[in-house]
C-alpha positions in Angstrom: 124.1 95.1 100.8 120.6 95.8 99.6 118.7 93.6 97.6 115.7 94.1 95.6 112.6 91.5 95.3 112.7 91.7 91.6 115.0 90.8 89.2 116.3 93.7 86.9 115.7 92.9 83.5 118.1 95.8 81.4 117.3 96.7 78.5 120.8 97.4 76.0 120.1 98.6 73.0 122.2 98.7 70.0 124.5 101.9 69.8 124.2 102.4 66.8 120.8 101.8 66.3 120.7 104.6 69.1 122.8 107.1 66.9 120.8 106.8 64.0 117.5 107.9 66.1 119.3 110.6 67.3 120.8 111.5 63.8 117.7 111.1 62.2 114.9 112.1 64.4 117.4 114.9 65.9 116.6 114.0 69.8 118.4 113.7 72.8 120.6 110.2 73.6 117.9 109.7 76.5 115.0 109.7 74.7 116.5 107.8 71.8 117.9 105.3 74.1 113.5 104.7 74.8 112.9 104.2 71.4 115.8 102.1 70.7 114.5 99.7 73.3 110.6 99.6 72.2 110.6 99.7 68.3 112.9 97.3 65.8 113.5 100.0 63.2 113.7 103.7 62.1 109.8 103.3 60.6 108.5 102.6 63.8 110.3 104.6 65.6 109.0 107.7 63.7 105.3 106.6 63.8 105.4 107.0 67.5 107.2 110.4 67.3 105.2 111.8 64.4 101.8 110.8 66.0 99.9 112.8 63.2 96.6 113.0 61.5 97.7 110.3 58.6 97.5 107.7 62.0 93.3 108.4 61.7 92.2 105.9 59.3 88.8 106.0 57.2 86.5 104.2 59.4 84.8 102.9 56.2 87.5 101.0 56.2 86.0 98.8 58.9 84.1 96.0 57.9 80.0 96.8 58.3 80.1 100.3 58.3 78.6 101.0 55.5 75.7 99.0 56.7 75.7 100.2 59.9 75.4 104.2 58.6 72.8 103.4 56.3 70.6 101.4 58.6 71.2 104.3 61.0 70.2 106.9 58.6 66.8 104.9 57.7 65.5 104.8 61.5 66.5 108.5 61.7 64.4 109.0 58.2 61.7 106.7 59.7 61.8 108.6 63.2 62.3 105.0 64.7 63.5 104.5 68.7 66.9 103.9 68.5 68.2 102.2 72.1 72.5 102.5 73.1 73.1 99.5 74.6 76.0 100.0 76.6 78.8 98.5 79.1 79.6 99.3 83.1 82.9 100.2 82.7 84.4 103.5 81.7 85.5 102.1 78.4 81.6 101.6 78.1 80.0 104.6 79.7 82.3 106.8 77.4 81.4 104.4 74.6 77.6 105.3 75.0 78.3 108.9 75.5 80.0 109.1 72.4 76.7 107.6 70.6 74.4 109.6 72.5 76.0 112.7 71.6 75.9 111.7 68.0 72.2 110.8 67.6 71.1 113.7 69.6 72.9 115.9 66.9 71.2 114.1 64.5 68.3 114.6 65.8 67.2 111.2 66.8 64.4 109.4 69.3 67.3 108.0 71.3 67.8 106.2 74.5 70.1 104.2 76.4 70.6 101.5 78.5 73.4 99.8 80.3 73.3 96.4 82.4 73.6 96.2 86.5 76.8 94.4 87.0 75.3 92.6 89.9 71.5 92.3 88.5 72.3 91.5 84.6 75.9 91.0 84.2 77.9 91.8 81.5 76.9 92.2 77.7 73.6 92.4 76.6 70.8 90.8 78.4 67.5 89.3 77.5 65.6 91.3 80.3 66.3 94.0 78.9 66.2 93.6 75.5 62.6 92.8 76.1 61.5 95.8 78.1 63.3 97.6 75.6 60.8 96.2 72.9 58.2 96.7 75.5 59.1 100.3 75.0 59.5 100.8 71.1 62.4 100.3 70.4 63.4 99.4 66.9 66.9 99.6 66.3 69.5 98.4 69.4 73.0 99.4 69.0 75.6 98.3 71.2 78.7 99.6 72.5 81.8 98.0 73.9 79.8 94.8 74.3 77.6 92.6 72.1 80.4 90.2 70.5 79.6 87.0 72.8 75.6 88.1 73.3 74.6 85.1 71.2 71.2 84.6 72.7 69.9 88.0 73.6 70.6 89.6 70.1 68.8 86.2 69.0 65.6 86.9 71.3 65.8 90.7 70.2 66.0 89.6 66.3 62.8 87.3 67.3 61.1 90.5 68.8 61.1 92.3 65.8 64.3 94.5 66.3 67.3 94.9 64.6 71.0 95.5 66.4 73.8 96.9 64.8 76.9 95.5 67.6 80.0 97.9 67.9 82.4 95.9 70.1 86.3 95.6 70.5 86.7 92.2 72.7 87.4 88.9 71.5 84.9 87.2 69.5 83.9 83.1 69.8 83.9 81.3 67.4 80.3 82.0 66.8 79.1 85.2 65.8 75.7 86.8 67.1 72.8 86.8 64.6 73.3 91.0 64.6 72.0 92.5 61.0 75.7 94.5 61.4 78.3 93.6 63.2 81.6 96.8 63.5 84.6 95.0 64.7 88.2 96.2 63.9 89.4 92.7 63.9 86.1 91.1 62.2 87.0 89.7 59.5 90.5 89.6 60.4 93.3 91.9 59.3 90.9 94.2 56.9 91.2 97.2 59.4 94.7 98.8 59.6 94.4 99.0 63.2 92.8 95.8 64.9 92.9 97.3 68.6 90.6 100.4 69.2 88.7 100.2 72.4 85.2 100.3 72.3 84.9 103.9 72.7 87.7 103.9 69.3 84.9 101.8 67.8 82.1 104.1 68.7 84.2 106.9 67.8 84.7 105.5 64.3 80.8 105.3 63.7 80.4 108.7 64.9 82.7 110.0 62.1 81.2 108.2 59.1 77.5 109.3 60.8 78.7 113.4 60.9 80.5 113.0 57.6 83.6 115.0 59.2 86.0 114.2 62.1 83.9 114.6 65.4 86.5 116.8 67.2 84.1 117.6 70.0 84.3 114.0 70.9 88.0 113.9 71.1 87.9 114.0 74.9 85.2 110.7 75.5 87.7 108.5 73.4 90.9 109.7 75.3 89.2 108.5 78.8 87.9 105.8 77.4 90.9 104.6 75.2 93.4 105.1 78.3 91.2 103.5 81.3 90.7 100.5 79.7 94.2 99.5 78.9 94.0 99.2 75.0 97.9 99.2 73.1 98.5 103.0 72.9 100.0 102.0 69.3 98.9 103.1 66.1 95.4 105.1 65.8 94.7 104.6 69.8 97.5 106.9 70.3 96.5 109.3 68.2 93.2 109.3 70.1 94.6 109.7 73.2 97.2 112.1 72.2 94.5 114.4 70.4 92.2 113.7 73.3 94.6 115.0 76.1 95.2 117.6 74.3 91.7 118.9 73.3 90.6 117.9 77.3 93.4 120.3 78.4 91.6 123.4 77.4 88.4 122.0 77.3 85.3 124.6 78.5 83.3 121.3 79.0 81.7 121.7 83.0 82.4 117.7 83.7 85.7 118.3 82.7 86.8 121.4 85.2 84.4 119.4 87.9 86.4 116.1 87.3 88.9 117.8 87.8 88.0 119.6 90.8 87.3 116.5 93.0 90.2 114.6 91.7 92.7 117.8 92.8 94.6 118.0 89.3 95.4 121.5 87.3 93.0 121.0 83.7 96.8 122.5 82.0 98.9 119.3 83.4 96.4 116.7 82.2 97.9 113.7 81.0 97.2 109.9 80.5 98.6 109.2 84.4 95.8 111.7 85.4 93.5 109.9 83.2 94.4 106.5 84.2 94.9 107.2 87.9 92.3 109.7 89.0 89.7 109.6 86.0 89.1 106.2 84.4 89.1 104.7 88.5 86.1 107.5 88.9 83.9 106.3 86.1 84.6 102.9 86.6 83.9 103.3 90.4 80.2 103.9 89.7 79.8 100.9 88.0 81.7 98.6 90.2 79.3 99.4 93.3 76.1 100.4 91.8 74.1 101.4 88.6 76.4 103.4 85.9 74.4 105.3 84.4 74.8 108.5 86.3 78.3 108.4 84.5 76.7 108.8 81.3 74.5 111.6 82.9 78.1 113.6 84.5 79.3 113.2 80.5 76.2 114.9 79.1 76.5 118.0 81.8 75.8 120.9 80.5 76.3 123.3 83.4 78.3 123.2 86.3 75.3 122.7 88.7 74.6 119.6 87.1 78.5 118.8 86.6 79.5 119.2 90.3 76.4 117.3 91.7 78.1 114.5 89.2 81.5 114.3 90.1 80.5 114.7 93.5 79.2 111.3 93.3 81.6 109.6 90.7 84.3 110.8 93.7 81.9 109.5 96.5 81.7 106.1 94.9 85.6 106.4 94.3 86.3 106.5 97.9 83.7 103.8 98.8 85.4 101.7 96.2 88.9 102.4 98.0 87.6 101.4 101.6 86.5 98.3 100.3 89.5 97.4 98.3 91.9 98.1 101.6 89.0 96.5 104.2 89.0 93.3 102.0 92.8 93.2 100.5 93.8 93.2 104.6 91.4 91.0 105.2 92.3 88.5 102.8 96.2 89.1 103.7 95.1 87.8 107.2 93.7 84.7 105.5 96.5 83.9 104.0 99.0 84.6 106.5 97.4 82.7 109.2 96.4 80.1 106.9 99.7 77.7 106.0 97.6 75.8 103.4 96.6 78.7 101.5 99.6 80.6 102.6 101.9 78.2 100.9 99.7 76.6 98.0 101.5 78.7 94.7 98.2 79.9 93.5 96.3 81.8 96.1 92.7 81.2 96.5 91.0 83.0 99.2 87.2 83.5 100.0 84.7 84.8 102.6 81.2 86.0 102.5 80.2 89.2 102.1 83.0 91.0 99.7 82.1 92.6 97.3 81.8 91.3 93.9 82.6 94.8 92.1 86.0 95.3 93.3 87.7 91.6 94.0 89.3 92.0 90.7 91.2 95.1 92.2 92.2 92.9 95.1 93.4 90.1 93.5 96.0 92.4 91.5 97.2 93.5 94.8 97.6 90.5 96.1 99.6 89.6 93.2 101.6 92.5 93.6 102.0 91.3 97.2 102.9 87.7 96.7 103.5 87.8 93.1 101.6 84.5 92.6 98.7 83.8 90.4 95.6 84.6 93.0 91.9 84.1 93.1 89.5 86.5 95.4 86.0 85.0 95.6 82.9 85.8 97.4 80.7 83.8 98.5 76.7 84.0 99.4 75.7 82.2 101.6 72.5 81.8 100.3 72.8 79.9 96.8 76.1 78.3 98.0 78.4 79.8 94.9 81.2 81.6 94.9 82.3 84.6 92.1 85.4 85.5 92.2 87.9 87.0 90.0 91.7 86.1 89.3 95.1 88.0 88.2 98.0 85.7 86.9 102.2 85.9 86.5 103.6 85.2 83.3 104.3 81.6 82.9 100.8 80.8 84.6 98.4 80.7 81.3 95.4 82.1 83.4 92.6 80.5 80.8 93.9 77.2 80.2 94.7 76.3 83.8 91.6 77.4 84.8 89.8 74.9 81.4 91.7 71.9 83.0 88.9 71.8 85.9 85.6 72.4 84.0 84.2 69.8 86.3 84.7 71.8 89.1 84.1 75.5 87.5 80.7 75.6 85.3 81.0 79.2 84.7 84.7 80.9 84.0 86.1 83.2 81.4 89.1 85.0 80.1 92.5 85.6 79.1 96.0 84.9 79.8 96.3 87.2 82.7 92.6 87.6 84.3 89.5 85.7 84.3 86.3 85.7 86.2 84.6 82.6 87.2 81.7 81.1 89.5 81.9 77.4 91.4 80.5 75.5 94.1 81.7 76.5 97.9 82.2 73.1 97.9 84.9 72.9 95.4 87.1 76.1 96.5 89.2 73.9 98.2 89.9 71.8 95.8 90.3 74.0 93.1 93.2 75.5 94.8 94.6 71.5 95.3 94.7 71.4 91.4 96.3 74.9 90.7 98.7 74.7 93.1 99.8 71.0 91.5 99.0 72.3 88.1 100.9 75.7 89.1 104.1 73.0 90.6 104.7 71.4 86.8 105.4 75.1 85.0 106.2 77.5 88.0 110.0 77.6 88.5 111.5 79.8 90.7 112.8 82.1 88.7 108.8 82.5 87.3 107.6 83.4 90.5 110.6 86.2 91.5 108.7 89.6 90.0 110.7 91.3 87.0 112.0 95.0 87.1 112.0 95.8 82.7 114.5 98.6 83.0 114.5 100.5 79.4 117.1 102.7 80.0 120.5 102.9 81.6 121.4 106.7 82.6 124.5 108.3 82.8 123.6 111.3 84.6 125.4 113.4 82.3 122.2 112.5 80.4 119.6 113.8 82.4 119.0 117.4 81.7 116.2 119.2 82.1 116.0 119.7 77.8 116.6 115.6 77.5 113.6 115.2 80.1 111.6 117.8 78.0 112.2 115.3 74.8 111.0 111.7 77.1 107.9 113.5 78.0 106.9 114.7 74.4 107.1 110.8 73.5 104.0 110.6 75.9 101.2 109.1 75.9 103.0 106.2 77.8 100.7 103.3 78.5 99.9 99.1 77.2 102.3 98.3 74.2 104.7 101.7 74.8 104.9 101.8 78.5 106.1 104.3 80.6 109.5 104.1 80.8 111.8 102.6 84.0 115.0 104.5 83.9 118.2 103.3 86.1 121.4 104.9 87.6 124.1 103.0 88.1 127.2 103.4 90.4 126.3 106.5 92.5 126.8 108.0 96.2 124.7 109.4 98.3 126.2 113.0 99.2 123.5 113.4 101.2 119.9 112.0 102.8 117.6 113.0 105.2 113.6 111.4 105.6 111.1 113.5 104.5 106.9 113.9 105.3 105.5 114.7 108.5 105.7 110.5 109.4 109.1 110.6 107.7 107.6 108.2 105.2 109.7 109.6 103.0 113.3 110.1 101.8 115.5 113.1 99.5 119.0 112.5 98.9 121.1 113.9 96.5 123.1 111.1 94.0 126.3 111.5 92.8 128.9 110.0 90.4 131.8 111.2 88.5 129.3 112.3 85.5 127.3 114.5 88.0 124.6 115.2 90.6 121.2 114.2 90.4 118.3 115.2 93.7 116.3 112.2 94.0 113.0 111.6 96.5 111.4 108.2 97.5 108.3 107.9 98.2 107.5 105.5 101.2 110.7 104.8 101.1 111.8 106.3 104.2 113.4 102.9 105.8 116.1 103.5 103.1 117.5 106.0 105.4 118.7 103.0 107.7 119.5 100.6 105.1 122.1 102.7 103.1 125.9 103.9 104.0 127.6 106.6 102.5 130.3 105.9 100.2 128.0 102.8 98.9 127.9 102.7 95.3 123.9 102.2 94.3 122.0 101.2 91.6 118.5 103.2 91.6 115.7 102.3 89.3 112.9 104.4 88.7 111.8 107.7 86.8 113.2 110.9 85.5 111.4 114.2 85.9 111.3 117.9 85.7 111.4 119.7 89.3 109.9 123.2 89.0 110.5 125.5 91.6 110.4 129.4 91.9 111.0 129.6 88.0 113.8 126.6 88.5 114.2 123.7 86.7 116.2 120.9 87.9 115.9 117.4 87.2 115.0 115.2 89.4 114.5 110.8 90.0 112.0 109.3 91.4 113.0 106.0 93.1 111.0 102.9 92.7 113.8 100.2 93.6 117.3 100.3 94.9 120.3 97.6 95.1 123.8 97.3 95.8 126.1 94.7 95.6 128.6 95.9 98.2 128.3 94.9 101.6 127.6 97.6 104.4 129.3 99.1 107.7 126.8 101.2 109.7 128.7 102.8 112.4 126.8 103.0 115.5 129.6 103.1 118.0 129.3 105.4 120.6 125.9 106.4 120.3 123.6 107.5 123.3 120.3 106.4 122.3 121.1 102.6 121.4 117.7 101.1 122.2 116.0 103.9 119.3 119.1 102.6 117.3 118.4 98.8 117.7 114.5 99.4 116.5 116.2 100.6 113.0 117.6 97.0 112.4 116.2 94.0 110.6 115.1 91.7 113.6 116.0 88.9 111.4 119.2 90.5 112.2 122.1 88.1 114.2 122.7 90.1 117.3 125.6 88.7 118.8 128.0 89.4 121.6 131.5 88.0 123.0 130.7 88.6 126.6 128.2 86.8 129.1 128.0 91.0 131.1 126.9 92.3 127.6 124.3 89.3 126.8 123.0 90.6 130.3 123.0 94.0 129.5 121.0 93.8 126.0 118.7 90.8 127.2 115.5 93.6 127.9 116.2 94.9 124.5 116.5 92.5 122.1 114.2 89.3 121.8 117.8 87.0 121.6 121.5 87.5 121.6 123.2 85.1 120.4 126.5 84.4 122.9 129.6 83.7 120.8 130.7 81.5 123.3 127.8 79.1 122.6 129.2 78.4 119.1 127.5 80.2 115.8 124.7 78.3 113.7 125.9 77.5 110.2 122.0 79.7 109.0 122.9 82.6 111.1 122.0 85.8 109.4 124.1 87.8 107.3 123.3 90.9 108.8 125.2 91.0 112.2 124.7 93.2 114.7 128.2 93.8 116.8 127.0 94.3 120.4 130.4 94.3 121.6 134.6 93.8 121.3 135.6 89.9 121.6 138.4 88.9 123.8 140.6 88.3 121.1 141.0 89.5 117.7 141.1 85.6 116.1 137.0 85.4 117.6 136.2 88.5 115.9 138.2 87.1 112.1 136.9 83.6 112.3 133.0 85.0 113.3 133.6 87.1 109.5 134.5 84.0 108.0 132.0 81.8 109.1 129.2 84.3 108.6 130.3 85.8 105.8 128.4 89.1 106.1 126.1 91.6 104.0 126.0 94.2 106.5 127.7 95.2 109.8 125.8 96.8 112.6 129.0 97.9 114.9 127.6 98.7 118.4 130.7 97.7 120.2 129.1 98.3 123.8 132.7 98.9 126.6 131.6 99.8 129.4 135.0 99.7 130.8 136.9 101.3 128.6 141.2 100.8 128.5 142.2 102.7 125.4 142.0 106.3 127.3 144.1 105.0 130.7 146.4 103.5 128.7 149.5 100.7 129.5 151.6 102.0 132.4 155.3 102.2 130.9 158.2 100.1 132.2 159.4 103.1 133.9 156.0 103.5 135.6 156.1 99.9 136.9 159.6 99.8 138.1 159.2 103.0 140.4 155.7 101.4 141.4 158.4 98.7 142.6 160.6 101.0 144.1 157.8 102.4 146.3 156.9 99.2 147.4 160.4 97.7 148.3 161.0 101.3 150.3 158.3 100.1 152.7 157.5 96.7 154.9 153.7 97.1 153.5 151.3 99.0 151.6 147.7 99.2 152.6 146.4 99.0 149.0 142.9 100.7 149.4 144.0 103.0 152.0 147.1 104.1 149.9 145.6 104.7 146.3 145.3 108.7 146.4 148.6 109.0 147.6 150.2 106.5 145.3 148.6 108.3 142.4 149.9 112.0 142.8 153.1 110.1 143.7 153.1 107.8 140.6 150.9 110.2 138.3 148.5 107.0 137.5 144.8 106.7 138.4 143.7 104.4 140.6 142.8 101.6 137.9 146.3 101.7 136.4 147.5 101.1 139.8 145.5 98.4 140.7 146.2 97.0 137.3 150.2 96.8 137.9 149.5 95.5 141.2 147.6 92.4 140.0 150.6 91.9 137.4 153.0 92.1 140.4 150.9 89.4 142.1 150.7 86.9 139.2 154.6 87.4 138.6 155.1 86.7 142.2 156.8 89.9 143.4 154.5 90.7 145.5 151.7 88.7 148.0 148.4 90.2 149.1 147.1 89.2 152.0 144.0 91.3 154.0 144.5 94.2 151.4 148.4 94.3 152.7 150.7 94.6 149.9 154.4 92.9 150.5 156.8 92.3 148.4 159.0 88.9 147.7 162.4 90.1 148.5 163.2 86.1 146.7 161.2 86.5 143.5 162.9 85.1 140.6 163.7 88.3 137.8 160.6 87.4 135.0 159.2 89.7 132.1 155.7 91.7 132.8 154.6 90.3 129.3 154.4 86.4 131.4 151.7 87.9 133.0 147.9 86.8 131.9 146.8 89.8 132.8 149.2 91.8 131.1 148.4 90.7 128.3 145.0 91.2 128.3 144.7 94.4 128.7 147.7 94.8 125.9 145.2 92.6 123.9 141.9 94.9 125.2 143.6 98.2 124.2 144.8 96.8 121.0 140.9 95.6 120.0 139.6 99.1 121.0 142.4 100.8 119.2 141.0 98.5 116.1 137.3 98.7 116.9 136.5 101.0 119.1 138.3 104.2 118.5 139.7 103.9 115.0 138.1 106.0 111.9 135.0 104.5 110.1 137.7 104.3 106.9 139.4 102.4 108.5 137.4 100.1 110.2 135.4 99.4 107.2 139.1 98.6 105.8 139.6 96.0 108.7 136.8 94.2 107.4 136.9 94.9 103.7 140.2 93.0 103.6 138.2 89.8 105.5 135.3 90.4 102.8 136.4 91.0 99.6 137.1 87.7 98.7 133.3 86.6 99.4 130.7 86.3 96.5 126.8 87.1 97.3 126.3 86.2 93.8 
């Protein structure tokens, strides 16, 4: 048996539903079978597959625009300073490219500006609003921030200046005092399309500014659009889509230098390059120190400049990396050597000295760790706060949890699944009392086991290499039409071997009675100890093309595997038993029938638990055989009590029976004879010559001798055989020892030197009617 963490959530969509994609959209089962699972009708369905230029909407269809072009347009007429006020992130710094490139071409007295994280914050800041007057500037326009900047736009409207704010994130329920504000979702519900990222929003100024479609800006929005996380629904996935495409044959020098450090081909550019190697370079820069040079790499006009750029964007990167893995192990430690915050159900860890830029990162992996709602903070020493930042589960409401202590946290902010905040030192302690009681009243179990969404089932009959071709022309994946999670049920491995120069890895070829499919796991390579053939396996995880030599073949990705069935691994027989015993699960039960073999593994193992010393009722359902019992009953009722997921047979004889055999009855009654021709036998003396005369080794020999003793028809005494001319007639089978070794070669018969069939029979029949549901 192998179990997964999560729980599989399948998605089964209507068959019908599925036929009339396919009928009407003229596409492959697979990819209907997608569509079918993300969209409630045909309409929808065909507005993610016919992603065309009817998705870009007017953007003086946004509320302000108008305002916002012709106030534009009067400080270009005027020759006023016009300052880009912009964001950290690469939503922002793309956000402020976007408008920089569209003032310059209008020929504009243009600047811009974007906060420290660690000096200003985020949004805009008074500080800078009034060295920004101090320099001339007349009109402020902000990107990707400015919503919640209540008081600064105030102090910048009292200095003289206007601000038009182009923003995407929530607004409070107060509005700045801007003289325009550009919102999609301000007022509500008057823009077709209420979730543009900020660069979407920037974007959409740009146009009504050039008059025309700015298609030379395609490639800003697509990086900005995709890294920070937007619904790629609607218009946002027209951006992107017309974004990858124009960045895929794009002459721009940041481009080919991007990627250059990031190690991707410009051709094969899609939104998993984007949001794997790009966005985490831009928003690297701003995590650990000033952003702006990301602006600067954006406006590279030569590769000189370009290189020197995403030199340092992939410098910062890297530094971003080491933190994120110095701090996520050292929080880890924290909480496993900590019970109290080990076992509270929201984690809350802190320690001077992390760094404030990339907590955030290492509070999702510690929820994809733990999966429970977790808070990172740091804390300095010298004003005695902490600032943290927090990732969530569904079924913990990040925001409101966190609003139930506002005595304890005077500074906190965010949504359902993240939030940032800033407390006391003091009160770290007891904020993690309250969350974990709070967390208590609506966690239930089956909230805190992580969820597998699987959208498709496969038959592998399904997965050609033309059906794959049709999945990946449905991209861009991303928030609101994820990627999809593909699973395989009911296959064999026909073969598996571990892969990568660690063997981190695993290949195996799947098969079912539809077909065969290669598959490859990634840091998966303990799989190649935990699975059996002749299994049957459910594999989750994703379908691609494998091109090789001019060959395509398609090929799955696993991310998760499970079975049901429980699991025979045959080590019997094998020389190198201690390598063997480091492949098992030490929460393992390794158990043996015999005091010599408890000796014999004792250096080995840690315990061995001696089946003579009774069995605990929590022993561990994967049990480790070490050797044969005594009798077969030990071996049935140790099945029954333990009811086992796997079976690790070792079966360690060093004495093996099976090969000498069980003398016949002829063999013991001319061992008689013999002995009845002579007053005595000298036993060890005799041995070499009763064997050639008997044809029976020495241990047979010995063997019938002991049953003669215990039946009485013979004594022993100083190795001097003699035989009871008065014994009373009895049957060998009254002898104890007899039957032992009747009972021994029967049990390695069973055991020991039967097929792996049928020894996995033997067992399946004392099994099958357990339930490990």
């Amino acid at each position: 048996m192998i179990e997964s963490t999560k729980t599989w959530k399948i998605q089964r969509p209507d068959e019908m539903f599925v036929q009339q994609l396919q009928k009407e959209l003229d596409i492959s089962s697979l990819a209907a079978k997608i569509l079918a699972s993300r969209v409630q009708n045909i309409d929808e369905a065909k507005d993610i597959f016919y992603t065309d230029d009817d998705h870009l909407h007017n953007p003086y269809l946004l509320s302000g625009m108008k305002e916002a072009v012709e106030r534009i347009e009067l400080a270009l007429e005027r020759g006023e300073k016009i300052l880009i006020y912009g964001d950290y992130d690469a939503d922002g710094i793309t956000s402020t490219t976007v408008m920089l490139n569209v003032l310059l071409d209008l020929g504009a007295d243009v600047d811009y500006e974007i906060p420290n994280r660690f000096v200003h914050g985020y949004g805009p800041h008074e500080e800078l609003f009034r060295k920004a007057h101090e320099n001339g500037i007349q009109l402020i326009i902000t990107v990707d921030n400015g919503i919640s900047g209540i008081e600064p736009i105030r102090l910048a409207k009292e200095l003289g200046m206007d601000v038009i704010v182009t923003d995407h994130h929530e607004p409070g329920d107060e509005l700045p005092p801007a003289d325009v504000i550009v919102h999609p979702r301000i007022p509500e519900g008057h823009y077709p399309f209420g979730e543009l990222a900020g660069v979407g929003v920037a974007f959409k100024l740009a146009h009504a500014l050039y008059g025309e479609v700015p298609e030379h800006l395609f490639e800003y929005v697509a990086i900005g659009t995709i890294a920070d996380l937007v619904p790629l629904r609607g218009e946002n996935r027209y951006l992107a889509k017309k974004g990858i495409e124009y960045i895929r044959h794009s002459n721009r020098p940041w481009v080919q230098a991007l990627c250059e450090v990031s190690g991707v081909k410009q051709h094969e550019i899609d939104e998993e390059v984007i949001g794997f190697y790009f966005g985490p370079r831009l928003n690297a820069i701003g995590r650990l120190d000033d952003a702006k040079p990301g602006v600067e790499f954006l406006m590279s006009e030569d590769m000189q400049s370009a290189a020197v750029g995403a030199k340092l964007l992939n410098q910062k990167n890297n530094e971003r990396k080491d933190f994120v893995n110095e701090i996520t192990k050292e929080a880890i430690e924290i909480i496993e050597n900590n019970p109290e915050i080990g076992n509270s159900l929201v984690l809350v860890v802190a320690k001077e000295g992390w760094h404030a830029g990339v907590i955030g990162i290492v509070a999702s992996r510690l929820v994809e760790k733990y999966y429970k709602p977790t808070i990172v903070l740091s804390i300095d020493p010298e004003t005695g706060l902490a600032k943290g930042s927090a990732r969530s589960i569904d079924g913990f409401h990040l925001y409101n949890e966190l609003a139930k202590n506002r005595d304890i946290l005077p500074h906190f902010g965010g949504h359902p699944m993240a939030a940032g905040m800033t407390l006391s030192v003091d009160n770290i302690d007891e904020l993690r009392n309250r969350l974990h009681q709070q967390a208590s009243e609506c966690l239930t179990e089956e909230l805190l086991t992580p969820k597998l969404s699987i959208d498709v089932l496969v038959d592998l009959s399904e997965a050609t290499v033309e059906a794959i071709e049709e999945v990946q022309a449905l991209k861009p994946f991303g928030v609101g039409f994820e990627k999809p999670i593909f699973a395989i049920q009911q296959v064999s491995v026909r073969s598996m071997r571990k892969i990568g120069a660690n063997e981190d890895h695993i290949k195996m070829e799947l098969e079912n009675a539809h077909g065969i499919i290669d598959a490859v796991g990634f840091n998966k390579g303990h799989l190649y100890n935990e699975i059996t053939y002749g299994v049957k396996l459910s594999v989750a995880g994703d379908l691609q093309i494998n091109e090789w030599q001019g060959r395509k073949k398609a090929q799955f990705f696993i991310s998760d595997v499970q079975t049901s069935e429980w699991q025979l691994f045959d080590y019997r027989g094998k020389a190198n038993v201690n390598q063997l015993l480091k492949t098992i699960p030490m929460e393992s039960a390794f158990v043996a029938f015999r005091e010599e073999t408890v000796q014999y593994f004792r250096g080995m193992l840690p315990s061995v638990q001696f089946i003579g010393d009774g069995i605990s009722d929590s022993v561990s359902p994967y049990l480790v055989l070490l050797d044969l019992p005594k009798q077969l009953h030990e071996m049935e009722m140790l099945i029954e009590n333990v009811k086992p997921k796997r079976i690790y047979a070792f079966f360690y004889t060093p004495n093996s029976l099976f090969f000498n055999g069980m003398p016949t009855r002829k063999h013991f009654a001319h061992y008689y004879t013999l002995l009845k021709s002579r007053p005595f036998v000298d036993l060890n003396e005799h041995i070499p010559h009763l064997s050639r005369h008997l044809g029976l080794n020495g241990e047979n020999i010995k063997f019938m001798t002991k049953v003669f003793f215990e039946l009485g028809f013979v004594t022993i005494e100083n190795g001097l055989i003699t035989v009871n001319q008065f014994a009373e007639k009895r049957s060998l089978a009254e002898a104890a020892t007899y039957q032992l070794r009747k009972q021994q070669i029967e049990l390695e018969q069973q055991f020991l030197y039967s097929t792996y069939s049928e020894l996995k029979q033997w067992f399946n029949e004392r099994i099958k009617d357990f339930s490990y549901s």
